[in-house]
mmJSON file of the N, C-alpha and C atoms, coordinates in Angstrom:
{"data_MODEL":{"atom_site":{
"group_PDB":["ATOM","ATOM","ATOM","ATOM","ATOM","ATOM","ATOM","ATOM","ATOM","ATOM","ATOM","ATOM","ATOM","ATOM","ATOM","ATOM","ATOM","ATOM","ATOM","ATOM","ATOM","ATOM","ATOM","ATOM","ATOM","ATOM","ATOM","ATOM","ATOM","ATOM","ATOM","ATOM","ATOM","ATOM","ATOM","ATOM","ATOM","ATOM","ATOM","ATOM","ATOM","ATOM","ATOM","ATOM","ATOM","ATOM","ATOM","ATOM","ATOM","ATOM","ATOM","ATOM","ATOM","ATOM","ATOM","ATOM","ATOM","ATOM","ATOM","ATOM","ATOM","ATOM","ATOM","ATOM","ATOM","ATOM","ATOM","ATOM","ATOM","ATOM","ATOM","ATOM","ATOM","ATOM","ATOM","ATOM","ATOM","ATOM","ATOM","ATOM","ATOM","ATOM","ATOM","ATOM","ATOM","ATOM","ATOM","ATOM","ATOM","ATOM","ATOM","ATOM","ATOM","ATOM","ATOM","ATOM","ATOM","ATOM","ATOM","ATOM","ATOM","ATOM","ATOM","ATOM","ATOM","ATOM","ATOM","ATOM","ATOM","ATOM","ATOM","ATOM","ATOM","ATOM","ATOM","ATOM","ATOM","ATOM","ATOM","ATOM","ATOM","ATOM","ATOM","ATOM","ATOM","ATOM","ATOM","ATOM","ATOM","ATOM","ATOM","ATOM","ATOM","ATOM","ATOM","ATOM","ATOM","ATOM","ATOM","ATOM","ATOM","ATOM","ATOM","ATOM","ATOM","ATOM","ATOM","ATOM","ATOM","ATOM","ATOM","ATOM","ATOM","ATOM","ATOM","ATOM","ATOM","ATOM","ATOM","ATOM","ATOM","ATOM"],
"id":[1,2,3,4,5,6,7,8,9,10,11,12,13,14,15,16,17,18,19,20,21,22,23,24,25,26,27,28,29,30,31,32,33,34,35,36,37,38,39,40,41,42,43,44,45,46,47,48,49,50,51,52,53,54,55,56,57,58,59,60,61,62,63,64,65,66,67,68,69,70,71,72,73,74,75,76,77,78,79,80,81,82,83,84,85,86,87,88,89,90,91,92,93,94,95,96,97,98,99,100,101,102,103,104,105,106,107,108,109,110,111,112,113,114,115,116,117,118,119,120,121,122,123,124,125,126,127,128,129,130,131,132,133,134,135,136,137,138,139,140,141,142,143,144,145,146,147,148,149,150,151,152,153,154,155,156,157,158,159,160,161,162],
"type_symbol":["N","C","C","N","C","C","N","C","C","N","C","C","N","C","C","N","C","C","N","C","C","N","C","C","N","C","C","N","C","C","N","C","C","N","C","C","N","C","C","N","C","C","N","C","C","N","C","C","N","C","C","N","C","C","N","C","C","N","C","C","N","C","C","N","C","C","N","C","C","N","C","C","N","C","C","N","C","C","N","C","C","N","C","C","N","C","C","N","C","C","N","C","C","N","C","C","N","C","C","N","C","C","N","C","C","N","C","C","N","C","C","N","C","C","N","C","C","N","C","C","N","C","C","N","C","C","N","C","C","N","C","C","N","C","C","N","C","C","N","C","C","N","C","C","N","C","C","N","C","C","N","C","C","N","C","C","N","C","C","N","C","C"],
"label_atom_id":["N","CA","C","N","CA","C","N","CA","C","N","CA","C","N","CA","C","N","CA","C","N","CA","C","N","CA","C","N","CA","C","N","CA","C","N","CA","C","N","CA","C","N","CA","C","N","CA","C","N","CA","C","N","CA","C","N","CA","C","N","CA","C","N","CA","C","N","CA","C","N","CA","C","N","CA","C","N","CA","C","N","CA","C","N","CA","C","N","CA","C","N","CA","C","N","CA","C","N","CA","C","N","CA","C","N","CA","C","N","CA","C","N","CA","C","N","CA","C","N","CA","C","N","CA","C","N","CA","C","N","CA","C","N","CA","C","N","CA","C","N","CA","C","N","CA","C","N","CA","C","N","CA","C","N","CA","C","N","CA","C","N","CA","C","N","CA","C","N","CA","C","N","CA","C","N","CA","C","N","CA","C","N","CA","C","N","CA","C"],
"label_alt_id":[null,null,null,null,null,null,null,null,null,null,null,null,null,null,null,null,null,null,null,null,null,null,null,null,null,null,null,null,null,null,null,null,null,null,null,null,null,null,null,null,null,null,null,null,null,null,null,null,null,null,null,null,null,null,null,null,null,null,null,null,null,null,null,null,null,null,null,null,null,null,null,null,null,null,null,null,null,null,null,null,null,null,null,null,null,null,null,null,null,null,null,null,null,null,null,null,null,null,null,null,null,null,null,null,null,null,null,null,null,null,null,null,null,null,null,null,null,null,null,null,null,null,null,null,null,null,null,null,null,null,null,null,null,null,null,null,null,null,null,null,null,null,null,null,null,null,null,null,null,null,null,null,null,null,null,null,null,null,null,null,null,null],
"label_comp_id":["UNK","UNK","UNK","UNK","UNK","UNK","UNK","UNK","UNK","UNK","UNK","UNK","UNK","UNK","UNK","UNK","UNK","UNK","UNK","UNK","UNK","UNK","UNK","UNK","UNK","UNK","UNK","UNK","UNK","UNK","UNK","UNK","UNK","UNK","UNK","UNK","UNK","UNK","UNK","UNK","UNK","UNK","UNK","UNK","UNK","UNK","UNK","UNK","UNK","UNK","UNK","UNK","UNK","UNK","UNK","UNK","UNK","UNK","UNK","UNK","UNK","UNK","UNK","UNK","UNK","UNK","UNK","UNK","UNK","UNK","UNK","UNK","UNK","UNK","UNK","UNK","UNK","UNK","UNK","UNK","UNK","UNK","UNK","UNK","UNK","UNK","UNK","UNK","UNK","UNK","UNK","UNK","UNK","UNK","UNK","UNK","UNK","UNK","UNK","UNK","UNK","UNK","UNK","UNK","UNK","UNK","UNK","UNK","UNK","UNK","UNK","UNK","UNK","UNK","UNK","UNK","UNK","UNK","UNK","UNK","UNK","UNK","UNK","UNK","UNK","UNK","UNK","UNK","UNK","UNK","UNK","UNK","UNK","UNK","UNK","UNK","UNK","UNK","UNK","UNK","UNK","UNK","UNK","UNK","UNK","UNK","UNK","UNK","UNK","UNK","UNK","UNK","UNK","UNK","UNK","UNK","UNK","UNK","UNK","UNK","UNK","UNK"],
"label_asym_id":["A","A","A","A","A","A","A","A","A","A","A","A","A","A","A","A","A","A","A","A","A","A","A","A","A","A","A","A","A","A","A","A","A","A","A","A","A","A","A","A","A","A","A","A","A","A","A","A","A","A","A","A","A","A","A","A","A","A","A","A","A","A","A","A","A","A","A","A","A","A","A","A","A","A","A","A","A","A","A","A","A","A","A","A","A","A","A","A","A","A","A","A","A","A","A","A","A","A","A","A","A","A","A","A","A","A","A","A","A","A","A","A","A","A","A","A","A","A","A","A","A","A","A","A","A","A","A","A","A","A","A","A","A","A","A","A","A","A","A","A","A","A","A","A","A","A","A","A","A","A","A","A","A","A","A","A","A","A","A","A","A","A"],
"label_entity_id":["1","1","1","1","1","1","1","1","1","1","1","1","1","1","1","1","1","1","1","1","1","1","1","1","1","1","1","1","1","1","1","1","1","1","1","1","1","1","1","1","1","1","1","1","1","1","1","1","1","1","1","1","1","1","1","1","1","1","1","1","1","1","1","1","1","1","1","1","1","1","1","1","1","1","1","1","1","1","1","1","1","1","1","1","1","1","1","1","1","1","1","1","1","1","1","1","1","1","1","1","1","1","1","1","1","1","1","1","1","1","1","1","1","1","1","1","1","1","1","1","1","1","1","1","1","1","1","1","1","1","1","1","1","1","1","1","1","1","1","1","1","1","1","1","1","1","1","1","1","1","1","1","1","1","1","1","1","1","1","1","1","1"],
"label_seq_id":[1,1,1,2,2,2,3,3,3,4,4,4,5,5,5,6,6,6,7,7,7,8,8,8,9,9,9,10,10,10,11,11,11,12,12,12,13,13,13,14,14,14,15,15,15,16,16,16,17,17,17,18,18,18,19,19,19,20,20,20,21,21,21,22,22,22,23,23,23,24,24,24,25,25,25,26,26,26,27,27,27,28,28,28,29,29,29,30,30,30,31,31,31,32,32,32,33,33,33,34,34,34,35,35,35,36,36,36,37,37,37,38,38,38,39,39,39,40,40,40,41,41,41,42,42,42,43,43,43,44,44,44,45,45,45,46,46,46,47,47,47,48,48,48,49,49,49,50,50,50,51,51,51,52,52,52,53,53,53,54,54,54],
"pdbx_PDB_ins_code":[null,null,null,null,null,null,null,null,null,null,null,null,null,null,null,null,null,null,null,null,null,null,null,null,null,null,null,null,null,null,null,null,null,null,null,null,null,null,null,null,null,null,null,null,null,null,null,null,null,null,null,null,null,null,null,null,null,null,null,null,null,null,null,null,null,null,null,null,null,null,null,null,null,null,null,null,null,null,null,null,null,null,null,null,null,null,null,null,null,null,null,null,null,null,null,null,null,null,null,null,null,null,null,null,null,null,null,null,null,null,null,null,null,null,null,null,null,null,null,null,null,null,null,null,null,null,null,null,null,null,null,null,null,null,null,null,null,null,null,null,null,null,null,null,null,null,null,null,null,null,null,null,null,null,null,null,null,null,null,null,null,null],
"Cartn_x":[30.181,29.518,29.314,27.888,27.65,28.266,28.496,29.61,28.335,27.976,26.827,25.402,24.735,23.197,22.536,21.465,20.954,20.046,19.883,18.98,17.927,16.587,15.27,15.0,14.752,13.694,12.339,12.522,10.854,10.111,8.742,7.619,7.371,7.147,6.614,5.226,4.446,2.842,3.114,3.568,3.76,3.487,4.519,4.623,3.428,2.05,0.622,0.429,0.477,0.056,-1.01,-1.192,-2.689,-2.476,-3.873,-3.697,-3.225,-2.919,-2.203,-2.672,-4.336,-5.063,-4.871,-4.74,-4.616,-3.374,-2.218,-0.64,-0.437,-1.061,-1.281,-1.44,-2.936,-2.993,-2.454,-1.75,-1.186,0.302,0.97,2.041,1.677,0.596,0.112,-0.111,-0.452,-0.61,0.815,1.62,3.235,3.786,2.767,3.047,3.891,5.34,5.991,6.213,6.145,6.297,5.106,4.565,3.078,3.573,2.571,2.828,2.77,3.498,3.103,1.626,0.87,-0.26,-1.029,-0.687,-0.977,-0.506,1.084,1.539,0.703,0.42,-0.347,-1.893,-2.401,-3.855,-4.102,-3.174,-3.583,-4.248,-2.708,-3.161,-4.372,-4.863,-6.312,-7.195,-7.042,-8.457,-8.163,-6.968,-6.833,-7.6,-7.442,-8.148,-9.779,-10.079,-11.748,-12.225,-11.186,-11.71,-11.979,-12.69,-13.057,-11.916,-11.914,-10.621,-11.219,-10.308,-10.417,-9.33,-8.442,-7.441,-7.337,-6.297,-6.111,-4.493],
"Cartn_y":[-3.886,-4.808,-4.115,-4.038,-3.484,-4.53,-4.392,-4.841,-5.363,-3.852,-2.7,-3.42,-4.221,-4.22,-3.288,-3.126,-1.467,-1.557,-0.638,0.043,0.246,-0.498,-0.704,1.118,1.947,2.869,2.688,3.606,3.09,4.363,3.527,5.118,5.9,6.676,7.081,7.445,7.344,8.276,9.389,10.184,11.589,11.909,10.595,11.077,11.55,10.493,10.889,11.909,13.06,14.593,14.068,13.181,12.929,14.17,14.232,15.615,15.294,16.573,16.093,15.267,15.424,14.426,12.59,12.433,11.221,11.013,11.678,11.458,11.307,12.072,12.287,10.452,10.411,9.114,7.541,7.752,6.807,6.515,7.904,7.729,7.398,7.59,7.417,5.776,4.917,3.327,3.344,3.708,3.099,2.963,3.212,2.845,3.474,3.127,4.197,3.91,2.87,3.105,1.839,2.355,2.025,0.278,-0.658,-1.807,-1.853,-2.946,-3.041,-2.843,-3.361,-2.878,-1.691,-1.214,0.452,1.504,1.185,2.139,2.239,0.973,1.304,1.616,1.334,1.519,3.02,3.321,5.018,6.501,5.656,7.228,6.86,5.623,5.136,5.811,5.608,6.231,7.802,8.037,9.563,10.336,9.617,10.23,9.868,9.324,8.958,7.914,7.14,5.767,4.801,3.648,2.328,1.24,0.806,-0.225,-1.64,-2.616,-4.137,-4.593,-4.92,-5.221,-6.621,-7.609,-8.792,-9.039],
"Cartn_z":[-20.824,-19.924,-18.579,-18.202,-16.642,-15.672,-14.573,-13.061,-12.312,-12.365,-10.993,-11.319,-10.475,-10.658,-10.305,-11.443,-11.066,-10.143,-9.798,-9.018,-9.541,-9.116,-9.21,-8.405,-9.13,-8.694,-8.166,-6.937,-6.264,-6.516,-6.937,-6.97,-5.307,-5.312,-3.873,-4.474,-2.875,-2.871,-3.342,-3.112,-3.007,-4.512,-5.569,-6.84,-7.477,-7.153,-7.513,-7.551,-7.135,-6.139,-5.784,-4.758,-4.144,-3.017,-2.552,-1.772,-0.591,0.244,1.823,2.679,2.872,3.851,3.71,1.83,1.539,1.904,1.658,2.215,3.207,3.959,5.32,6.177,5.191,6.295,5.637,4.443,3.908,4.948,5.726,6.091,7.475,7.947,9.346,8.909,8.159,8.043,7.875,7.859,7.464,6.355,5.193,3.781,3.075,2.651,2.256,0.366,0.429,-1.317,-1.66,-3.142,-3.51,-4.097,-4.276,-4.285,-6.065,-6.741,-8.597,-8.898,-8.274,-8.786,-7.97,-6.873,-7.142,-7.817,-8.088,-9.25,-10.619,-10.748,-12.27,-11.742,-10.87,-10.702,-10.437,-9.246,-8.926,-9.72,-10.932,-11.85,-12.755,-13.08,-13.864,-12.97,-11.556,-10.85,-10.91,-10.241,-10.613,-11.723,-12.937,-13.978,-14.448,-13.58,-13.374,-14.05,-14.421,-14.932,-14.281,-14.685,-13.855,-13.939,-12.424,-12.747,-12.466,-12.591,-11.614,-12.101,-10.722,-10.752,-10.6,-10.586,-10.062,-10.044],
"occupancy":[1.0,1.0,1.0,1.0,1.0,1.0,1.0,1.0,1.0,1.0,1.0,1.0,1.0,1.0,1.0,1.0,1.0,1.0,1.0,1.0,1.0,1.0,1.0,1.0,1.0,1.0,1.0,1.0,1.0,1.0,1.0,1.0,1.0,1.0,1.0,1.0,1.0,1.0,1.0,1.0,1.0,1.0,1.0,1.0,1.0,1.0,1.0,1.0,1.0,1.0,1.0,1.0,1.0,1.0,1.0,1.0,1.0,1.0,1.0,1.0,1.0,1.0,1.0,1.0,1.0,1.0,1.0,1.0,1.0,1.0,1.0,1.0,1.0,1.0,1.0,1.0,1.0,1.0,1.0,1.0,1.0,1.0,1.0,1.0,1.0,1.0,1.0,1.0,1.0,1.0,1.0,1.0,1.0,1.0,1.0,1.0,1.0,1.0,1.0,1.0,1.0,1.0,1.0,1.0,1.0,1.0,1.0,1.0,1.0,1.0,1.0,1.0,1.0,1.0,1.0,1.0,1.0,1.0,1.0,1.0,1.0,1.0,1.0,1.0,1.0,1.0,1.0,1.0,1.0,1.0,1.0,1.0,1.0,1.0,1.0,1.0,1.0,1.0,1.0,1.0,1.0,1.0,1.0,1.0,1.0,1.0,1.0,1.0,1.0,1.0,1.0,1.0,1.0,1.0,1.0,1.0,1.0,1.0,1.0,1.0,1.0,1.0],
"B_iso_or_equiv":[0.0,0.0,0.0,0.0,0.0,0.0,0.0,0.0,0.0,0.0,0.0,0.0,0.0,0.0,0.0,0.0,0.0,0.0,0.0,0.0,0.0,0.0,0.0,0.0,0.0,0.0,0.0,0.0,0.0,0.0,0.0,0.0,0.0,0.0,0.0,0.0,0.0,0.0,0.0,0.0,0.0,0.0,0.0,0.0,0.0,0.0,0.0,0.0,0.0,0.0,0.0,0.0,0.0,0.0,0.0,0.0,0.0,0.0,0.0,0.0,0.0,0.0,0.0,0.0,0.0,0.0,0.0,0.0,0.0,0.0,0.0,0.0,0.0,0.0,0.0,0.0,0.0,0.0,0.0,0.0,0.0,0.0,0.0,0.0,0.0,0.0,0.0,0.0,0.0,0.0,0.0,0.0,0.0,0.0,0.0,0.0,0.0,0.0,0.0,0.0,0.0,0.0,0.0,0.0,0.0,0.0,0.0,0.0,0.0,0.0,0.0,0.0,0.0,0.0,0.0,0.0,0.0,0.0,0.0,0.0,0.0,0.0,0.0,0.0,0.0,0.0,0.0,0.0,0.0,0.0,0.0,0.0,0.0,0.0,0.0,0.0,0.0,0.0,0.0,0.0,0.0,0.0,0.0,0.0,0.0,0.0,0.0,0.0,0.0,0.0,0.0,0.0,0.0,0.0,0.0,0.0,0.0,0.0,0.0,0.0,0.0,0.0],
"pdbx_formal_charge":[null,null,null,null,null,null,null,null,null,null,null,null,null,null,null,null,null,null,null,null,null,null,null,null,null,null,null,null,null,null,null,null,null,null,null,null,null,null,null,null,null,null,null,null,null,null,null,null,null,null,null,null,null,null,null,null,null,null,null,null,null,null,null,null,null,null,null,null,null,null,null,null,null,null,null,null,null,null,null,null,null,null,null,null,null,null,null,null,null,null,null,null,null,null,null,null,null,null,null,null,null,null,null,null,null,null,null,null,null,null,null,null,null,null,null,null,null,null,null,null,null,null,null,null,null,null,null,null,null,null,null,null,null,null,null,null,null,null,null,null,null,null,null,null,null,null,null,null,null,null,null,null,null,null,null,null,null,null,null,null,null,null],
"auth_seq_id":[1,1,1,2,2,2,3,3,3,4,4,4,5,5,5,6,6,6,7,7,7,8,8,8,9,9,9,10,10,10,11,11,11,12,12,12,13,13,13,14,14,14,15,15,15,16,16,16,17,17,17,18,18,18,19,19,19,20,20,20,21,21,21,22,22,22,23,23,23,24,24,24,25,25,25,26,26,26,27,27,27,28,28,28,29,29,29,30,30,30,31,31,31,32,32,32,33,33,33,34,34,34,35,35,35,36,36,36,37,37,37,38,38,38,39,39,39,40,40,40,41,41,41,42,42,42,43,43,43,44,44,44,45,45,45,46,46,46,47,47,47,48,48,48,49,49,49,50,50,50,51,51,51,52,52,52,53,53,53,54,54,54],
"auth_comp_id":["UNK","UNK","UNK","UNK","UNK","UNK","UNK","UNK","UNK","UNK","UNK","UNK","UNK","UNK","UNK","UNK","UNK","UNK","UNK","UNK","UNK","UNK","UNK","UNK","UNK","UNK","UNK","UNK","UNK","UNK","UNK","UNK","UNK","UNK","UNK","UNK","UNK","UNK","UNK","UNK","UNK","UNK","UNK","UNK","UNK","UNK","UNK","UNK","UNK","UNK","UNK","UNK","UNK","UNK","UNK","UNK","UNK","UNK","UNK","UNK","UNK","UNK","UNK","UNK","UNK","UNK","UNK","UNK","UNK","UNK","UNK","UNK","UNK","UNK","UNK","UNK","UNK","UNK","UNK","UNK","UNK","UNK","UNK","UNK","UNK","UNK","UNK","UNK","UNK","UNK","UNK","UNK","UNK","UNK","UNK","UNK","UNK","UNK","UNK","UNK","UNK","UNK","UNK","UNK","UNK","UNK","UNK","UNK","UNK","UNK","UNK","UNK","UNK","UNK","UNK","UNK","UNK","UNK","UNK","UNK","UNK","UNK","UNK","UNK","UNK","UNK","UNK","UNK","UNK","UNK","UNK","UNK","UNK","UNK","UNK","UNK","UNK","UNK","UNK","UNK","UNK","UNK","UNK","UNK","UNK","UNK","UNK","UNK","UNK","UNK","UNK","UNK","UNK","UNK","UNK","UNK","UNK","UNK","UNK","UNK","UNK","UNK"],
"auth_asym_id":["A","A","A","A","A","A","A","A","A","A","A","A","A","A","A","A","A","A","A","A","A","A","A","A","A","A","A","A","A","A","A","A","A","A","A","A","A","A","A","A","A","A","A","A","A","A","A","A","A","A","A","A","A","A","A","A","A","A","A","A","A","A","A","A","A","A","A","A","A","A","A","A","A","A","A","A","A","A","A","A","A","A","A","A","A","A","A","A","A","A","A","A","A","A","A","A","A","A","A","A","A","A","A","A","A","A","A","A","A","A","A","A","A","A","A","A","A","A","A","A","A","A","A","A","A","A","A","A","A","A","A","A","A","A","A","A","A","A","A","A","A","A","A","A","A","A","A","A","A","A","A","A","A","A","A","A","A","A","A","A","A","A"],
"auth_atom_id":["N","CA","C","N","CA","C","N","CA","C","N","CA","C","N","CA","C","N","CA","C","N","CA","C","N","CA","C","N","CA","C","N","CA","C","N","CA","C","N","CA","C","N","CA","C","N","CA","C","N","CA","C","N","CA","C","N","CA","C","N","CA","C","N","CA","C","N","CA","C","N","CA","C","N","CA","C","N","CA","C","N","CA","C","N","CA","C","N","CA","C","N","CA","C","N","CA","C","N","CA","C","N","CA","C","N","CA","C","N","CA","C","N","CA","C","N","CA","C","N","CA","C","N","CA","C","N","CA","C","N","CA","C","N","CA","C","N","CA","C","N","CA","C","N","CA","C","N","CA","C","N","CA","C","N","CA","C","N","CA","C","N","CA","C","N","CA","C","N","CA","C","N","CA","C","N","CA","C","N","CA","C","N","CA","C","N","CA","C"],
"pdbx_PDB_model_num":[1,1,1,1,1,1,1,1,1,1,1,1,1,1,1,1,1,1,1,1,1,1,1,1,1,1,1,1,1,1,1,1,1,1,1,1,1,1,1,1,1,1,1,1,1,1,1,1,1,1,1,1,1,1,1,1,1,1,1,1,1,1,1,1,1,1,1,1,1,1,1,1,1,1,1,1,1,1,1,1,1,1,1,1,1,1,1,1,1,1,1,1,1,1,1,1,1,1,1,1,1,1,1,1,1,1,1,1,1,1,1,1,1,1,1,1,1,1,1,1,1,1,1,1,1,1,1,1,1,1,1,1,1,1,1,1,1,1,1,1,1,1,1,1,1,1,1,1,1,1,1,1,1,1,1,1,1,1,1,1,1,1]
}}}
């Protein structure tokens, strides 16, 4: 039997390899970890597909 509630791992930007300029100004808005639906959306566009999210 676990005690310990786990620990929710957070994605970071960084994980994407989006390039520096996009990191760049993602950390200049304050944004430090990506929201549930940018984690799954990012890497769909990354790879040149069409999205729509809701």
């Amino acid at each position: 039997m676990q005690t310990e509630p786990l620990l929710e791992k957070k994605m970071s930007f960084e994980a994407f390899g989006l390039r520096p300029e996009i990191l760049r100004a993602v950390a200049e808005k304050k944004y430090t970890i990506p929201t549930p639906i940018q984690e799954k959306a990012i890497p769909i566009v990354l790879e040149g597909k069409d999205l729509i999210g809701c």
